[in-house]
C-alpha positions in Angstrom: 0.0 0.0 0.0 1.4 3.6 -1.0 0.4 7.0 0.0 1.5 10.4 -1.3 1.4 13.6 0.5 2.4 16.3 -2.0 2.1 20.4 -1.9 2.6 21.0 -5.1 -0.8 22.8 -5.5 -1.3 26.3 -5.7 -2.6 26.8 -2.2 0.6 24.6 -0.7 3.0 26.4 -2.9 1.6 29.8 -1.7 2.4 28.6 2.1 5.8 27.6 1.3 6.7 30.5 -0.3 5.3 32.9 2.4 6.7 31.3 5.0 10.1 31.3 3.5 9.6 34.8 2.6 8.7 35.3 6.7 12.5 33.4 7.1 14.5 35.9 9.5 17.8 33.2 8.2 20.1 35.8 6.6 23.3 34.9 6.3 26.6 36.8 8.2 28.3 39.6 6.1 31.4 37.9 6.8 30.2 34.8 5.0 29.3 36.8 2.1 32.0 38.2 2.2 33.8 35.8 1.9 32.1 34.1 -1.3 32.1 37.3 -3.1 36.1 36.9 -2.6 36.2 33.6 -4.6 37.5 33.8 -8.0 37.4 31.6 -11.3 41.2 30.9 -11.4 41.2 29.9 -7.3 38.2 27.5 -8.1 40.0 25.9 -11.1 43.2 24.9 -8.8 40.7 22.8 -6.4 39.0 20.5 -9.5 40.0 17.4 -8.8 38.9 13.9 -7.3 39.8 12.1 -4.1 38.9 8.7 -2.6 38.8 8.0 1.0 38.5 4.7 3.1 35.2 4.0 5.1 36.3 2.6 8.5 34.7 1.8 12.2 36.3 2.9 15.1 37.1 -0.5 15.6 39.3 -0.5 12.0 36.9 -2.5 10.1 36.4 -1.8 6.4 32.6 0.0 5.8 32.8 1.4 2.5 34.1 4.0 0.4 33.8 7.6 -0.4 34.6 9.5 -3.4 34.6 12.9 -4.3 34.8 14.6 -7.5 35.0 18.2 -8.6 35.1 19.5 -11.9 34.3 21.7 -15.2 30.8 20.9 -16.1 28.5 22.7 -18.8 25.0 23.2 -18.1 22.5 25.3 -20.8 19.5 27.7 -20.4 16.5 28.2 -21.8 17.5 29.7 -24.6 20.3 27.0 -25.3 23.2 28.5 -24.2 25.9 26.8 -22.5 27.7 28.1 -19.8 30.5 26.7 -18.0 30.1 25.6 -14.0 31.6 24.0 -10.9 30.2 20.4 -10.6 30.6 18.4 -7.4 29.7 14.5 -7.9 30.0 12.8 -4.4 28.9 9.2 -3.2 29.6 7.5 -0.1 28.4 3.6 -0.3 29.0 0.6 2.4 27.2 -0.9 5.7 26.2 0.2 9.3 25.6 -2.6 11.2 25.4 -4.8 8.8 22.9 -2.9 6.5 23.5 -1.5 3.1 23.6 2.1 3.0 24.6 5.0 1.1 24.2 8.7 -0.1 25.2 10.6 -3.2 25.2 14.1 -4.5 25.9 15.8 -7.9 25.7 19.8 -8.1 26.4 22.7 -10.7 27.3 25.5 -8.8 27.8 29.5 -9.5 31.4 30.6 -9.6 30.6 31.8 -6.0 29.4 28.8 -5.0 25.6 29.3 -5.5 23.7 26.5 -6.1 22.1 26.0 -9.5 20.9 22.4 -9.7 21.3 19.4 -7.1 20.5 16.1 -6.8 20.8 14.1 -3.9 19.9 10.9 -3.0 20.1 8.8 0.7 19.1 5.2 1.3 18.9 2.4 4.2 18.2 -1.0 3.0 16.4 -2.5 6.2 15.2 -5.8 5.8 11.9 -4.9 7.3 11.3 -1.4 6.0 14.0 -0.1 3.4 14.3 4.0 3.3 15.3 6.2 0.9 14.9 10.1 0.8 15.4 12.2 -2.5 16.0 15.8 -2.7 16.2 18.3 -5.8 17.3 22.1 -5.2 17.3 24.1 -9.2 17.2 27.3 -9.7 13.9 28.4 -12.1 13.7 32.5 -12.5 14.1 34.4 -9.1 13.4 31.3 -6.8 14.5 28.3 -5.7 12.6 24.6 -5.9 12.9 22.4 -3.7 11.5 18.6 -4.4 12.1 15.8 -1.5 10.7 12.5 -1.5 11.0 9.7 1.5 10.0 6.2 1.0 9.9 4.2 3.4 8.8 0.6 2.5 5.8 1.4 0.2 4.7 4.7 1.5 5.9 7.9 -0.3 5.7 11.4 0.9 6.6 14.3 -1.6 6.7 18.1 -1.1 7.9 21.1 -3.0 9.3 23.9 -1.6 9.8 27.6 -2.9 12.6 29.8 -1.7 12.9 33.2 -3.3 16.4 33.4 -4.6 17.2 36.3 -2.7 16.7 34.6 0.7 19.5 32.0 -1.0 22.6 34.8 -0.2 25.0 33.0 1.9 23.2 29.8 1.4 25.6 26.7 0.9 24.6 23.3 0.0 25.6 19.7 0.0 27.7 20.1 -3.4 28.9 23.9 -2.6 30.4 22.5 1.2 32.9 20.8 -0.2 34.4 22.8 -2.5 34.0 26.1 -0.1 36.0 23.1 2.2 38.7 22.8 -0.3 38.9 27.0 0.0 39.4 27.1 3.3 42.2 24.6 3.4 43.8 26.5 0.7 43.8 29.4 2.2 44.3 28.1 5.6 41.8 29.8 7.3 38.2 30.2 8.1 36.3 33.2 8.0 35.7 35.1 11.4 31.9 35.4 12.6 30.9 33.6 9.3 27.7 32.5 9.7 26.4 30.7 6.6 22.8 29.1 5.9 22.0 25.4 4.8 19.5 22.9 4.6 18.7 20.5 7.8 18.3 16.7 7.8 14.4 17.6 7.6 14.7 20.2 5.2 14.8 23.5 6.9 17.0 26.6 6.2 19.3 26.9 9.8 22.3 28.7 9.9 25.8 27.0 9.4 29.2 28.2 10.8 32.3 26.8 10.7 35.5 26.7 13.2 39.1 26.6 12.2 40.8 23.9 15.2 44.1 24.2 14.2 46.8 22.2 12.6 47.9 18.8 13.3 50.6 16.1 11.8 48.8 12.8 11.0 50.3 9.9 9.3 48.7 9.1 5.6 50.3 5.6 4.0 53.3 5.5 6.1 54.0 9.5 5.3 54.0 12.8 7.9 51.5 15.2 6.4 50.2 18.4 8.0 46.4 19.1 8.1 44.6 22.0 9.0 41.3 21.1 10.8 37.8 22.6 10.6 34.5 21.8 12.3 31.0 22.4 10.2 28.1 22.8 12.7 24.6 22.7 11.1 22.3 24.6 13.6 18.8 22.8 13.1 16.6 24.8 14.4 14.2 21.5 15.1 16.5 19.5 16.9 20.2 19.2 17.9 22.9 20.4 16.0 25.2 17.7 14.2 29.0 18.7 13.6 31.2 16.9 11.5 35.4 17.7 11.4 37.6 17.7 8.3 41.0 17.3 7.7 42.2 18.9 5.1 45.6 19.1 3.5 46.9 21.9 2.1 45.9 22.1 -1.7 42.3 21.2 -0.4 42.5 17.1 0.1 40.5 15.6 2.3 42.5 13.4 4.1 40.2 12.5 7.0 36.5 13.3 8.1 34.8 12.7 11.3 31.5 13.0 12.0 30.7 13.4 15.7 29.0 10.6 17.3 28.9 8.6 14.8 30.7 5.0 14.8 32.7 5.4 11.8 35.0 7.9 10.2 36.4 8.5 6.7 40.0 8.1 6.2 42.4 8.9 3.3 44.9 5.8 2.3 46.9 6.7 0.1 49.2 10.3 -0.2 48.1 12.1 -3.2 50.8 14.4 -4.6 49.7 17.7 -3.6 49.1 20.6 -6.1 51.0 24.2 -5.7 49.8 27.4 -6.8 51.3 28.2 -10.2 53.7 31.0 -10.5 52.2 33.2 -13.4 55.6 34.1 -15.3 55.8 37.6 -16.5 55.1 37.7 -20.3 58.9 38.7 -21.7 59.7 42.3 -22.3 61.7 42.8 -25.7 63.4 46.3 -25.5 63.6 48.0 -28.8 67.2 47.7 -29.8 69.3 50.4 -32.8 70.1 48.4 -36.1 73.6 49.2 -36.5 73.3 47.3 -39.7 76.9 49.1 -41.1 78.8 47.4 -38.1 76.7 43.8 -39.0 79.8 42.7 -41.5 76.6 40.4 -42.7 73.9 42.6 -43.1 76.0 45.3 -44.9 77.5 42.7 -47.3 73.5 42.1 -48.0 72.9 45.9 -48.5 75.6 45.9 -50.8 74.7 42.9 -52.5 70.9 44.6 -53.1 72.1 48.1 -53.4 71.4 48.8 -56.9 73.8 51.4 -59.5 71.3 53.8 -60.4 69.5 54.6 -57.2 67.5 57.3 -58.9 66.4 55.0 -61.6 65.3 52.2 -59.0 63.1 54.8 -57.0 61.3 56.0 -60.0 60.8 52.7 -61.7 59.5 51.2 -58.2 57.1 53.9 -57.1 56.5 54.7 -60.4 52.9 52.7 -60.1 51.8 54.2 -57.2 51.8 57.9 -59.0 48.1 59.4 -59.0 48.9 60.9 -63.0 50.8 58.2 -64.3 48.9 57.1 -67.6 47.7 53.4 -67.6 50.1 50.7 -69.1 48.8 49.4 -72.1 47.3 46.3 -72.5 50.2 44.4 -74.4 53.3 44.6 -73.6 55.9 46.5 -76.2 59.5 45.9 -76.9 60.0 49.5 -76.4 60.3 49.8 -72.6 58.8 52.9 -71.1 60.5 55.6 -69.0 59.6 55.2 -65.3 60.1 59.8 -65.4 56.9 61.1 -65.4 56.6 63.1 -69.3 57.0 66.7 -68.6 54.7 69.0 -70.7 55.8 72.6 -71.5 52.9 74.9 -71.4 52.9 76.6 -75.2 53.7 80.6 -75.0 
């Protein structure tokens, strides 16, 4: 037996969107501030992917986590393609025993807006399986939110609209870890940042984030350096959940912990980690005298070219250019013509 509970009607989609336009949520200047100071090129340096080791506190082997980030192309509505961030993430292995997993793909604004997401979260439980669904796209000045839970055979749905303007400061699934790879890079974390997100129930809440310092951890029998930082989601319906990354410096993740949960992520292997490139200034050529009569070649070549009658040479080489020089005839004669212009005496 299935159910569906779905505001998609007008009358729902009028409630969701005053109540979102009632939100107080804004997000901290700092933290807009701080996405306003992102740039193309500082994006680009952080596209690439990274696999990390699902394992128990115990040690045991749970799964495996990926994350990608790239140069994806997304179009419009009038067919235009435009060039994005996109973050492809999935995490897949078992909790006691169970099959579980989550993933999330996500084109994102070069400061880290989000455009379109898809994520997807699922439990298989023998008795009664669960999986949630969730949608965030960007259509005019608003964004939609879709989510879907099933759990065995029932199925809830609801659509949310969130005027774009509330979405300042807002970061998603997808835009976390990229702004994560940011923060390593530049090795610190904005002060008083408070950003917004999504809850597990979804729910704008405020996010902030807490630099904890730097620490040396061993990764596949190597010494690396990590600087770490704690994401706190502030649900405003329950507690608030906190998860701590390590980062390396170019923006590897080389462990995550969520707190209070019985598992942890875990990098295995050391990646080789990306500098900034040096932009080399473009070469100045300084404009140098020809002292062609001290070049013993380039005089020889002068001489060589130099021709006997230099008078002679000019006129018969400019002579075509002259404004009143009468056209040349259309077959050639035997008799070659003077390259002087005639000179006509006027008659007394």
């Amino acid at each position: 037996m299935s159910s569906q509970v779905q505001s998609s009607d007008p009358r729902a989609k009028d409630q969701h969107a005053s109540a979102a336009e009632r939100s107080p949520l804004e997000a901290s200047a700092e933290a807009i501030h701080f996405l306003n100071s992102l740039g193309k090129e500082e994006l680009q340096m952080l596209f690439f992917s990274e696999t990390l080791a699902m394992v128990s506190n115990t040690g045991e082997p749970q799964g495996e986590l990926t994350i990608e980030v790239q140069s994806g192309k997304l179009k419009d509505k009038f067919d235009v393609v435009s060039h994005y961030p996109f973050v492809h993430a999935s995490c897949r292995g078992f909790m006691d025993k169970t099959i579980c997993g989550n993933s999330v793909r996500g084109y994102l604004s070069w400061n880290l807006r989000t455009i379109e997401q898809h994520s997807q979260e699922f439990i298989k439980f023998h008795i009664l399986p669960m999986e949630r669904k969730m949608s965030l796209l960007k259509e005019e000045d608003q964004l939609v939110m879709n989510r879907s839970i099933k759990e065995g055979e029932e199925v809830k749905t609801e659509v949310t609209f969130i005027p774009w303007d509330s979405t300042v400061g807002f970061i998603s699934e997808a835009a976390n870890l990229l702004l994560l790879r940011v923060m390593a890079w530049r090795q610190m974390v904005p002060n008083n940042a408070r950003f917004l997100a999504l809850d597990t129930e979804g729910k704008l809440c405020y996010s902030t984030y807490q630099a904890l310092g730097s620490q040396t951890i061993q990764v596949d029998r190597q010494q690396a350096e990590v600087f770490i930082v704690e994401q706190t989601v502030h649900s405003d319906q329950g507690i608030p959940t906190s998860c701590q990354f390590y980062l390396l410096s170019d923006g590897h993740l080389a462990k995550r912990i969520q707190v209070g949960s019985p598992s942890y992520c875990l990098i295995t292997k050391m990646p080789s980690l990306r500098e900034e490139d040096e932009m080399e200034p473009h070469p100045v050529f300084k404009k140098k005298p020809l002292m062609w009569e001290e070049d013993m070649e380039l005089y020889s070549k002068f001489l060589d070219r130099k021709p006997a009658d230099v008078v002679t040479f000019a006129a018969e080489y400019f002579g075509p250019f002259a404004m009143h020089r009468p056209p040349s005839p259309a077959l050639r004669s035997s008799d070659p013509r003077s390259p002087f212009r005639t000179l006509h005496t006027e008659s007394s």
